[in-house]
C-alpha positions in Angstrom: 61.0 -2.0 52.1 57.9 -2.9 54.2 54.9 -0.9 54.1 55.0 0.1 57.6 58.5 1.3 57.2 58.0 2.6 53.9 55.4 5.1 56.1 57.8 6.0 59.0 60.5 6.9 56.4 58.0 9.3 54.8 57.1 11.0 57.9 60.6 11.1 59.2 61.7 12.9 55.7 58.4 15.0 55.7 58.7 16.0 59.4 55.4 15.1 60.3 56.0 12.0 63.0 52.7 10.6 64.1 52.1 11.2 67.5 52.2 6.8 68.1 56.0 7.3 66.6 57.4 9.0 69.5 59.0 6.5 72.1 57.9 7.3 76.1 60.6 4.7 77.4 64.2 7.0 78.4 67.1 6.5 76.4 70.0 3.6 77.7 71.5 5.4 80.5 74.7 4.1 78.8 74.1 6.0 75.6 76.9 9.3 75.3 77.7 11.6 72.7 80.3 10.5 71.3 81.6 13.6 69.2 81.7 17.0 68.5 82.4 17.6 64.3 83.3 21.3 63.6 83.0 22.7 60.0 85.9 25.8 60.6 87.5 28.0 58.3 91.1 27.6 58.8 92.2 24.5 60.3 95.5 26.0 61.5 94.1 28.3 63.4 91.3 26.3 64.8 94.3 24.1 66.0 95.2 26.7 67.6 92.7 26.9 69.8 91.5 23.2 70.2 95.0 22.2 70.3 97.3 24.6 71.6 95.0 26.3 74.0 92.4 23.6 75.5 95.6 20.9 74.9 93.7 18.5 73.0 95.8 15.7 71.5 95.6 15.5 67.6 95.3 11.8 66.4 94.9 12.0 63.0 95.1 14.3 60.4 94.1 14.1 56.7 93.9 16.4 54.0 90.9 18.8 54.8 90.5 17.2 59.0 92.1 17.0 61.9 90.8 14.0 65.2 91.3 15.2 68.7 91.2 13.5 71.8 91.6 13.8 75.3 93.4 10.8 76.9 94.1 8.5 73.7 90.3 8.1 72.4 90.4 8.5 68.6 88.5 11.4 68.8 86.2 13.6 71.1 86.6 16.7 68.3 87.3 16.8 64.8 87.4 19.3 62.8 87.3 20.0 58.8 87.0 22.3 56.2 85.6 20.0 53.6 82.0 22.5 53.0 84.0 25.9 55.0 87.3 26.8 53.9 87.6 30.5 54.1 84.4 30.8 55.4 82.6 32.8 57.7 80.0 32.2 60.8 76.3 32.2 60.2 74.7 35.4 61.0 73.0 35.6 64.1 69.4 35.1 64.1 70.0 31.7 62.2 70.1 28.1 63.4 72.7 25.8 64.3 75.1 24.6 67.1 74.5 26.7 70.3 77.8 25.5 71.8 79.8 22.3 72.3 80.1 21.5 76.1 83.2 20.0 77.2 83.3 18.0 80.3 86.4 18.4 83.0 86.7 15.3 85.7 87.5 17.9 88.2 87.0 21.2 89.8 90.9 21.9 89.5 91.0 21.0 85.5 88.5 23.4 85.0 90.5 25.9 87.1 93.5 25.0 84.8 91.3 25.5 81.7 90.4 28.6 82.8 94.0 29.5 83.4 95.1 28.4 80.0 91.8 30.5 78.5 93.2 33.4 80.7 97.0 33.2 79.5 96.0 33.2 75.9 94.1 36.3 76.3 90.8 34.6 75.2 87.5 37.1 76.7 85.1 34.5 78.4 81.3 35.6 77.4 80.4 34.5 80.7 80.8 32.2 83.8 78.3 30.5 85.7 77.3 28.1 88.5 74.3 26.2 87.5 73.8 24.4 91.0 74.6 21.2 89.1 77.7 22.6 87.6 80.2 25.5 87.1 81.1 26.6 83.4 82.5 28.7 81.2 81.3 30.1 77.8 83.7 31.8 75.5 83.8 31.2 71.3 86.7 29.8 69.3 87.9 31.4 66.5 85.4 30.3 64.4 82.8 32.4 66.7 81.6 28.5 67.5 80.4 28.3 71.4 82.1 26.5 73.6 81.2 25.4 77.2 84.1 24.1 79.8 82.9 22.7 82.7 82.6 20.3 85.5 79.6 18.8 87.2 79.8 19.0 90.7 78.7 15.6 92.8 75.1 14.2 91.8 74.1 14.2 95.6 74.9 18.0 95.7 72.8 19.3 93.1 69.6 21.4 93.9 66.5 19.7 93.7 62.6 20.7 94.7 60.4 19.7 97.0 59.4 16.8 94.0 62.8 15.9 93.6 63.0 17.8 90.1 66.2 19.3 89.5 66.6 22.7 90.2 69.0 24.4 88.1 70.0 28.2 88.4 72.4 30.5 86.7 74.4 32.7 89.1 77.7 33.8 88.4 80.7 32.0 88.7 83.4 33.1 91.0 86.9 33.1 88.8 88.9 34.0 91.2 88.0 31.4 94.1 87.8 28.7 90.9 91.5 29.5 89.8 92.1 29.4 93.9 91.8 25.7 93.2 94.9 25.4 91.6 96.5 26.4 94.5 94.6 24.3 96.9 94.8 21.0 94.2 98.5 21.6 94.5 98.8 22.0 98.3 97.1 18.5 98.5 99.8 16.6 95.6 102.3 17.3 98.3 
């Protein structure tokens, strides 16, 4: 290994990046996340829920994982139980995933999400409209958070003076969102 790598390896495994390490350029604007990959319990009854509930399309399944996908991918979610069979959450007060954020195309998918949450009796820990988006946060049943929601249109989201977004947190209005249903379906016919 060169010398010069042979240092950035030993910060990068000591946690101690030099301050000349850090990159100022952005990230591609191409780059995504690819993948969410959830360590669960029970993958039955995850299933149910990523599967059954959300309607994710399983793609492959193996002995210990299921692949999900929305629209043919290979997989947007995976799940396993390789390190958590039978396991619990962590406690709170501990670190880990916050939530995994799924995106809907459209105003009216999220209001069908949100009716599918609704029919399978799932309590939603909250709703919001962030001024750049409308979500909402509920847990699996691994006690995992997940976010559904859409972005509304880039030229509608708050901004300051500066042109720095300007995100807020007000609640969400369920019952005009699942009101798009109705008004999605007026407009197919």
């Amino acid at each position: 290994m060169h010398e010069s790598q042979k240092t950035m390896t030993e910060a990068i495994v000591s946690n101690d990046l030099p301050k000349q390490a850090l990159r100022a350029e952005p990230i591609h604007p191409g780059v995504r996340i690819g993948h969410v990959h959830l360590k669960v319990a029970d993958l039955d009854r995850a299933l149910t829920f990523y599967r059954d509930v959300l309607g994710f399309e399983v793609t492959q399944r193996m002995p210990g994982a299921v692949f999900m996908s929305a629209g043919g991918y290979h997989h947007h979610i995976a799940l396993n139980t390789w390190e958590s069979l039978g396991g619990h959450p962590p406690p709170s007060g501990t670190t880990g995933l916050f939530h995994v954020a799924i995106l809907y195309p459209t105003r009216a998918l999220l209001a069908d999400a949100l009716r599918r949450v609704v029919e399978a009796g799932i309590t939603l820990d909250g709703a919001s409209d962030h001024g750049v988006s409308e979500a909402l946060y509920l847990r699996d049943l691994d006690d995992n958070g997940v976010e559904l929601y859409w972005d509304k249109p880039k030229e509608k989201w708050p901004r300051t003076p500066d042109g720095q977004l300007a995100m807020v947190t007000r609640r969400l209005d369920l019952e005009n969102l699942l009101g798009e249903l109705n008004r999605s379906s007026a407009n197919q016919t």
